[in-house]
N, C-alpha and C positions, 0 to 999 in steps of 0.2 A: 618541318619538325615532326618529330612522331609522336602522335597522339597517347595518351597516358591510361593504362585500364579504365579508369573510371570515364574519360571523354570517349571512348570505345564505345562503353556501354548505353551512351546518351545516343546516338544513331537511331532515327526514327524508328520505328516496327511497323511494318504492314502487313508482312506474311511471314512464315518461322515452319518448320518442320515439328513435328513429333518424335521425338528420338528414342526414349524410356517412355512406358507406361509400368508404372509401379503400385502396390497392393497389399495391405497384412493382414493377419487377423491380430487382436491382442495376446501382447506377451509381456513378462515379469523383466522388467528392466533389471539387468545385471549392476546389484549392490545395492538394491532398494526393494522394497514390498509392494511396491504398486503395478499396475499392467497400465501398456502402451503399446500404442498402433504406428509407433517412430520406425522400428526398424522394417522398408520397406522391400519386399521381394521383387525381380523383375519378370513379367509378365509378356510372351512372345507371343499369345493368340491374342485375336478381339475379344474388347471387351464392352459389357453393357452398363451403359450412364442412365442414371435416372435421377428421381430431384436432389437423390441424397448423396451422389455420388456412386462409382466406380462398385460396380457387384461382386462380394466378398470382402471388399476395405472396411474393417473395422476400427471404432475411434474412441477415447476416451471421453461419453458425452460432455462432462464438467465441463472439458473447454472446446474440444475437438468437435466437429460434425457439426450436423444440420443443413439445414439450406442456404444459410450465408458462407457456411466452410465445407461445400460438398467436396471440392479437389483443390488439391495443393497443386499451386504453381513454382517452379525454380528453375535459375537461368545455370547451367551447366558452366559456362564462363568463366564464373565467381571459382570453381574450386581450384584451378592453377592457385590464385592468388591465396587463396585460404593454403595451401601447403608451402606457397613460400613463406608466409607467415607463421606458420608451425610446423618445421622441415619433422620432426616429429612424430606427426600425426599424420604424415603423408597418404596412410592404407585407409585413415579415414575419413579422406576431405575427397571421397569420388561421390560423382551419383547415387542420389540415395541415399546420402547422409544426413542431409535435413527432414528428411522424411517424406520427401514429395512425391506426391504421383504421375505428373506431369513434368518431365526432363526436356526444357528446350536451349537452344543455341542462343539466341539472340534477342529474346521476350525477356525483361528485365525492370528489377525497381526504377529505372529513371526514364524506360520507353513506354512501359505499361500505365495506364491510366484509370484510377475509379470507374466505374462506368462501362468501363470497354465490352463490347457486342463482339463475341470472337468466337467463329466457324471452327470447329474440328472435324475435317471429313466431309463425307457428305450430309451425314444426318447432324449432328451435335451440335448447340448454339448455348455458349455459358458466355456467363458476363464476372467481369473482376469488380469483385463484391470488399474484401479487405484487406489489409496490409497483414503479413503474418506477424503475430505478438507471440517472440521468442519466452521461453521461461524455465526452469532449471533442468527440464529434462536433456536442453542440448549443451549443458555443462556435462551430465553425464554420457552422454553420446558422443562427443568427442574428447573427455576425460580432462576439460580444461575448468576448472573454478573461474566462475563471473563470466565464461562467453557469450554466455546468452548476449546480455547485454552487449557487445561489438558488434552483433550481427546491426542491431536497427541503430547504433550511431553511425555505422555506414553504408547503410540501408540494403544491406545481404541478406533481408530475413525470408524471402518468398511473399508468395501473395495466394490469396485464396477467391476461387469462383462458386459461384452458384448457376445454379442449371436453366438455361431457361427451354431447352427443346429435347427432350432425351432422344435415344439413340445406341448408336454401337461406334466403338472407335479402338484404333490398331497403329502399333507403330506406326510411322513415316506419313501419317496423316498430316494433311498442310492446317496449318493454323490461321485465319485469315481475318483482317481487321474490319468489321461487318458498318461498325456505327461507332464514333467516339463524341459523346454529350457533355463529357465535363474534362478536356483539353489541358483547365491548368492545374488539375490535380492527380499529378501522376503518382505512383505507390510514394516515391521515394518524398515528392513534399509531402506528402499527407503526414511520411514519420518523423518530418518535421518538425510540425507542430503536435503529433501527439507525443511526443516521447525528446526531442531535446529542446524542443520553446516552449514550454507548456503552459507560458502564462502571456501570450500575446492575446489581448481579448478578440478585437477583431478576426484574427485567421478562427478562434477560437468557434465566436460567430460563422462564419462564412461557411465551416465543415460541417456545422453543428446543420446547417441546410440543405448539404449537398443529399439528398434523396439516394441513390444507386448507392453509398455509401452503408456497408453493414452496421448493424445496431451495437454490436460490440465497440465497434469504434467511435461513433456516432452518437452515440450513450455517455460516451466518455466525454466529449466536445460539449454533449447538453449540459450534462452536468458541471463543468465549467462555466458556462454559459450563465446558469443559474448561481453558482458559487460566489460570480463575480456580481453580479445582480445584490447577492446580500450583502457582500462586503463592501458597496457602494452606501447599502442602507445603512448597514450598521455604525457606520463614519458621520452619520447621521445621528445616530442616538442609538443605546444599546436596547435590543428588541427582547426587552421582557415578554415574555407571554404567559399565562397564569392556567396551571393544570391543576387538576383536584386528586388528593389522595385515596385508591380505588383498595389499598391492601397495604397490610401493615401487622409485620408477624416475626415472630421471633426463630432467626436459622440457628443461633446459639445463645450462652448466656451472655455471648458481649455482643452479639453482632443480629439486627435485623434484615429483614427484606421488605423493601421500600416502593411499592408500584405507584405512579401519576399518570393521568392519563392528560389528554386535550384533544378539540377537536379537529382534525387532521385536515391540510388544505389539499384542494384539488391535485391529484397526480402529484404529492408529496415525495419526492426523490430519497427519501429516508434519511438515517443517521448513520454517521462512517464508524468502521468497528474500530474495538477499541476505543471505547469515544470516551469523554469526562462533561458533565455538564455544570454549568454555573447555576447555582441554587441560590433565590433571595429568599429569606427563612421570613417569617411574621415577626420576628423579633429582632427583623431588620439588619443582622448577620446576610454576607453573601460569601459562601463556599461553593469549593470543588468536587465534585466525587466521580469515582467512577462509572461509565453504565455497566451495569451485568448486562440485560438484555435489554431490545426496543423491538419497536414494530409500527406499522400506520404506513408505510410505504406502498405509493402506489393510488388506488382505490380505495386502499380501508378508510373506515369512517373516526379512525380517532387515533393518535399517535400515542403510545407508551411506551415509559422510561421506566427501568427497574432499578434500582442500586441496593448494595449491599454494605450497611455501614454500620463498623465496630463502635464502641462508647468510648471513645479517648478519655486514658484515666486524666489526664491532663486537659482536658474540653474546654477550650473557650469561650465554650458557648453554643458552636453549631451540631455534634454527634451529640451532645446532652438533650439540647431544645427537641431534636429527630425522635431520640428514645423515650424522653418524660414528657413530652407536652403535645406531640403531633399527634393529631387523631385520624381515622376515615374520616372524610370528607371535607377536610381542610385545604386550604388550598397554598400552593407553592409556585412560585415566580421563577420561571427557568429561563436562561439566557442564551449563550452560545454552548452548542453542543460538537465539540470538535474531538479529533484526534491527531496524538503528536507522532502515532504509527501512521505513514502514508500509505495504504494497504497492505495490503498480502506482497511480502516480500518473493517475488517470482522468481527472482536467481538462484534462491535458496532450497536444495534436494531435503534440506530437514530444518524444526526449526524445535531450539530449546528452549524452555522457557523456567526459571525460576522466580520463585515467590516466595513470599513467610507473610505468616498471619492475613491481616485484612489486604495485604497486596493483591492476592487474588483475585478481586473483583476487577483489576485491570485487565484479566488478560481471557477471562470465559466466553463472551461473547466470539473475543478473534480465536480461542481452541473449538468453537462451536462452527465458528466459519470454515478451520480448517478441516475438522472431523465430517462436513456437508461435503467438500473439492476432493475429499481423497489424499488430501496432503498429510504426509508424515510428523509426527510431534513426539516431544514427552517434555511433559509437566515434572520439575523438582518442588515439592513442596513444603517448607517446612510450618510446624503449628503446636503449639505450646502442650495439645492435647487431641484426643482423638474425638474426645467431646468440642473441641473449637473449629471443624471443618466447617463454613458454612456453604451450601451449596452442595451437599456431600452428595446428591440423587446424580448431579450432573457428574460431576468426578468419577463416579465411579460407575457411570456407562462407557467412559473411554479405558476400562481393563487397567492392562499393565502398561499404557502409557503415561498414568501416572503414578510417581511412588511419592510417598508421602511419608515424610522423616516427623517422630512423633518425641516432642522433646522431656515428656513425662515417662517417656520409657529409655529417656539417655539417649536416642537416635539423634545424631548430626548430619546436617548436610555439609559434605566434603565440597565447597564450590570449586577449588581447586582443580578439583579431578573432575570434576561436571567438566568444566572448560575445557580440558586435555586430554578427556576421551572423547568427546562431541565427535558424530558422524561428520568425514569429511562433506566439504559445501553446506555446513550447517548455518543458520542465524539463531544470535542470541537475545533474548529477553529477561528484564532483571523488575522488578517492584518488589518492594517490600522495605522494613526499619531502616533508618540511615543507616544504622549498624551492618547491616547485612549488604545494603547498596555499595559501603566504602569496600566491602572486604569483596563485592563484586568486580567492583571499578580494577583494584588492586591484583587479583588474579588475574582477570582480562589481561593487564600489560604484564605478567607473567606470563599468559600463555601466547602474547604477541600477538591478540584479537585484535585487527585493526577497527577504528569508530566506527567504521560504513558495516561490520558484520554485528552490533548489537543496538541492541537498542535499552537504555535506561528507564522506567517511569516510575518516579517518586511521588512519595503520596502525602509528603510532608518536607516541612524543609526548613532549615532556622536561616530567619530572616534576618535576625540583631547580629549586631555590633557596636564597635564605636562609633562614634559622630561625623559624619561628612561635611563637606559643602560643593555643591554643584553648581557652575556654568554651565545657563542653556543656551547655547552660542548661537540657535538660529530661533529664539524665541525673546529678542533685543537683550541679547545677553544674562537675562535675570541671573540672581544668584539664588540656590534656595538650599535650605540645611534640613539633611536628615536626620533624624534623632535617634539614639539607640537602640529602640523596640519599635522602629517602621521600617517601611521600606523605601529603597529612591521611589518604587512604582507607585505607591502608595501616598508619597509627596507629589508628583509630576501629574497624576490624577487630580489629585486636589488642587493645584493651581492652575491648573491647564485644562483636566476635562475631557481631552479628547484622545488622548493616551490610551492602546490598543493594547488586551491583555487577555490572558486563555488561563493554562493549568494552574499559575503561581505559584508552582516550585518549582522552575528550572524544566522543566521537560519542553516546551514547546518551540520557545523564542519568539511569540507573536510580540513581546513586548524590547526585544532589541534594539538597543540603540546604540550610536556610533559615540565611539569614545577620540576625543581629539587630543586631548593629552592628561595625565595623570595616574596613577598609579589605581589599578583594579585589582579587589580580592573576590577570583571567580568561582560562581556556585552555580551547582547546576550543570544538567548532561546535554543539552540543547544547540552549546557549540561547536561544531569542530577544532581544535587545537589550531589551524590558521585562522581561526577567529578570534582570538581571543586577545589577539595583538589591535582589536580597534574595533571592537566590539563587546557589549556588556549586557547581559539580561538583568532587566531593572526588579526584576519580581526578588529574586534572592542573591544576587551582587553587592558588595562595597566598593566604595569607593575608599584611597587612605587622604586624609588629608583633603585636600581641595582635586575634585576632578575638572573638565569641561567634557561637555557628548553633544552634541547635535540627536534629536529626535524626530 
């Protein structure tokens, strides 16, 4: 029987040739504003390796270079198959379209392994330090939206080395397997578990120690590692922890700036952007807000959380308590501080973002992250006045990437047209009034924005309705009734207790549970549209009539 490309590519590697040695300096990627070291020249004299790689190869530091990514590895193999898959793009699935430096035959994500001690020549000794982590630029590079991502679900993405002996090295150089220490993690498991199991704790553990293993990847495993660590505890009991108010000042006449600090634990792994945190107020209120900024990661000796929070004319209690009764040095009970954005969207060449009024504060930290990487943005933002910007110092270091529709001057934001002139490979971002979220939602499926290209965060959300009653069919069936100004979550908390919850309005789905039969009226941007057939977020979901859910 004849063996299949991919069982091809499994054939052990002990020695392999040098086919291409490739090189660039940066250049302006065609249809974007940024510079990149992707498009790679090929190179017919020797050349000299040192810790950093390959002399004259220049790299985008943000992600590219150093000494865990001195040279790009890629198996020549792969592109047959990459053009039968996109007969298309045939002129650009040769050599040197991934951007590598090192063009081989038969060295590959399922032969290569972490670890590996591999001879080029006579002088060069590099070791395969990480799996390459594809990201929007090779959607632009071979002109395909979302490829990135194909490459590591079938583990095509390259691998990268680090230098251990420098030297000089020339085509047709023999490549030769010196020393292999860690056997059963070859490129292709490793993108395994980082990128399509990512929530297996064990493998999670297991990478998080493999040593030869880059920090980029490796980082990533800890941090899992640790993640899972809290969410063990947290099932335990909700981890208050009590910070003290260090600043407290007015950005407008509705909206302040809110700093807490606490004492930071050892090698603290920070907070994820775009975060919201849970606030238990002195007056016994627990709200959400957004972070603006944080810090404490690492070494510092104290972690800080900033927020920016308008006076809802409508206050229940917690933006009034903020602005009339907090003072410096009071002290504030903080809970989970998550995000319902899973980072930096990597597939995406641009990413949009709109706001009104206090939504804003969702989204500065992640335009503060993106403005640090070099990534592409622009902020829509609308606001009742030119006196209600809060945070205006930050906004308006980023130029004409943000426009700001000012509605005391009659200016409208057109969402319509946001949506349907968005840079091709764009992602979107939406916070702000329901008002503006429905009429986001509502454009999106006019301009046929599938779920996976935006993201929703609301910052409020009406919970009431009519009266329910729920079966909780794996909790000996109990029955219990919502009332019209609560929530199911709100109830299943109170008789049970250990009911798991984050934003409570629909953005996150920490608190989903499985719908077994009756009828749902769904709220909330947290689902996918296949979810929603047997699935419910209890934070702002009804039920009609009688449901059952299993939690």
């Amino acid at each position: 029987m004849r063996h299949s490309y991919f069982d091809d590519l499994a054939v052990p590697f002990e020695v392999d040739r040098l086919i291409e040695i490739r090189t660039s300096a940066m250049k302006r990627m065609p249809g974007l504003t940024i510079m990149s070291g992707i498009d790679k020249e090929l190179r017919t004299v020797s050349m000299k390796v040192d810790r950093l790689g390959l002399e004259g190869d220049e790299h985008d530091l943000t992600f590219h270079g150093g000494l865990d990514k001195a040279i790009l590895g890629y198996c020549s193999s792969h592109y047959p198959s990459w053009q039968e898959s996109y007969p298309d793009r045939v002129d650009k699935f040769v050599p040197g379209g991934f951007g590598e430096n090192f063009v081989t035959a038969h060295m590959n994500e399922r032969n290569v392994c972490i670890g590996d001690v591999i001879s080029v020549g006579p002088e060069v000794v590099l070791q395969v330090s990480l799996p390459r982590q594809p990201c929007f630029k090779l959607n632009h590079r071979f002109s395909l939206k979302n490829f990135a991502p194909e490459t590591y679900k079938t583990s095509r993405t390259g691998w990268y080395y680090r230098v251990l002996r420098e030297g000089t090295v020339s085509a047709g150089d023999e490549l030769k397997l010196v020393e292999r220490k860690w056997p059963e993690w070859t490129v292709e498991r490793v993108q395994e578990y980082l990128h399509r199991v990512t929530d297996n704790d064990e493998m999670n553990e297991k990478l998080a120690e493999v040593e030869a293993l880059g920090n980029e990847a490796r980082g990533q495993f800890k941090k899992r590692v640790a993640k899972a660590q809290r969410r063990k505890q947290q099932k335990k009991e909700e981890p208050w922890e009590t910070y003290k108010v260090v600043s407290w000042k007015m950005e407008t006449p509705r909206t302040i700036s809110l700093v807490i600090e606490a004492a930071a634990k050892p090698q603290f792994d920070g907070f994820p952007s775009a975060a919201h945190a849970k606030l238990r107020l002195a007056n016994g209120l627990v709200r959400t807000y957004s972070v603006v900024s944080s810090s404490g990661k690492g070494t510092e000796s104290v972690r800080r959380l900033e927020f920016g929070i308008a006076l809802d004319e409508n206050s229940r209690g917690g933006s009034r308590y903020l602005h009339e009764s907090l003072n410096v040095g009071d002290s504030i009970e903080v809970g989970s501080v998550v995000s319902d954005v899973n980072g930096p969207v990597n597939a995406a060449s641009h990413h949009v973002l709109i706001a009104g009024g206090i939504g804003i504060t969702a989204f500065l930290e992640l335009m503060k992250l993106y403005d640090s990487i070099n990534w592409s943005f622009q902020l829509h933002y609308a606001v009742r006045s030119s006196d209600d910007i809060p945070f205006r110092e930050q906004l308006e270091s980023y130029g004409d990437r943000v426009i700001i529709y000012d509605k005391s001057k009659d200016q409208r934001m057109d969402i319509n047209n946001v949506m349907k002139t968005m840079p091709w490979n764009s992602f979107l971002y939406v916070c702000g009034p329901n008002r503006m979220m429905e009429a986001a939602k509502a454009a999106a499926e006019d301009a046929a924005i599938s779920p996976q290209e935006i993201h929703f965060e609301a910052f409020s959300a009406d919970t009431t309705g009519d009266p329910f009653e729920v079966q909780v069919v794996n909790r000996n069936d109990k029955v219990v009734k919502v009332g019209e100004e609560e929530s199911l979550l709100e109830v299943l908390q109170r008789e049970f207790g250990d009911i798991p919850s984050s934003c409570e309005v629909g953005n996150c789905g920490t608190c989903k549970v499985t719908v077994k039969s009756g009828e749902v009226l769904h709220r909330g941007s947290a689902l996918m549209p296949g979810e929603k057939e047997s699935s419910m977020l209890t934070c702002v979901s009804r039920g009609v009539g009688r449901i059952a859910i299993e939690v």
